[in-house]
N, C-alpha and C positions, 0 to 999 in steps of 0.2 A: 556558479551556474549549475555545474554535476549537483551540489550537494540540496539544490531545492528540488530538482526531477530524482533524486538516488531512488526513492522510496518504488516510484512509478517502475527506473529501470531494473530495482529490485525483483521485484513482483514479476513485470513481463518476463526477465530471465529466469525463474525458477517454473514457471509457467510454460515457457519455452522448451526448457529441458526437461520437465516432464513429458510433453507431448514430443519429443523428439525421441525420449525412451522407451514409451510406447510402441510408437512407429517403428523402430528399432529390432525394439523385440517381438511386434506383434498381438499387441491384445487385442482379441476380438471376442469374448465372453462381455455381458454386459455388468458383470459383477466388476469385470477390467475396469470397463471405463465408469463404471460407479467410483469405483474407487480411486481412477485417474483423475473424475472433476472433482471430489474432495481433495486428493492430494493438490490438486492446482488450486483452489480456492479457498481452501481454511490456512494454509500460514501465510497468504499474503493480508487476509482479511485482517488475522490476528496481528501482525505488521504494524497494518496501517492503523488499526485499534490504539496501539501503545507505543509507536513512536510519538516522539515530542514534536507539537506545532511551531511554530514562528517563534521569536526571541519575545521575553516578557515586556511588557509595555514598558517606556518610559517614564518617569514622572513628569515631565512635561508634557507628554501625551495624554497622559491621565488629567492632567491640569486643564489641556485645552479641552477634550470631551468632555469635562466638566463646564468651563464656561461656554461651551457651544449649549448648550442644554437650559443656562440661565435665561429665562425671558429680561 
């Protein structure tokens, strides 16, 4: 079950701890939080871009959406 949400709980915890280091430290320029929502937003996006989806089909799966498809 962890390994089909990892991606999600990936993502929110790196997202997490950046706005946590912020707050932390204090950024309050807006070049800070420019650069807080890129830092939160481009390595989950890229993440999710190039992790791998669901397991390859079967051949038998391929077989039945093939004859579901035959009139």
């Amino acid at each position: 079950m962890f390994v089909h949400y990892a991606r999600w709980y990936l993502g929110a915890a790196w997202i997490l701890l950046l706005v946590l280091t912020s707050l932390a430290t204090g950024l309050t320029s807006a070049w800070s939080v420019l650069l807080l929502a890129l830092g939160a937003m481009v390595p989950p996006l890229i993440m999710f871009a190039f992790w791998p989806g669901g397991p390859p089909l079967t051949i038998a799966e391929v077989l039945h959406a093939v004859e579901e498809q035959q009139p």
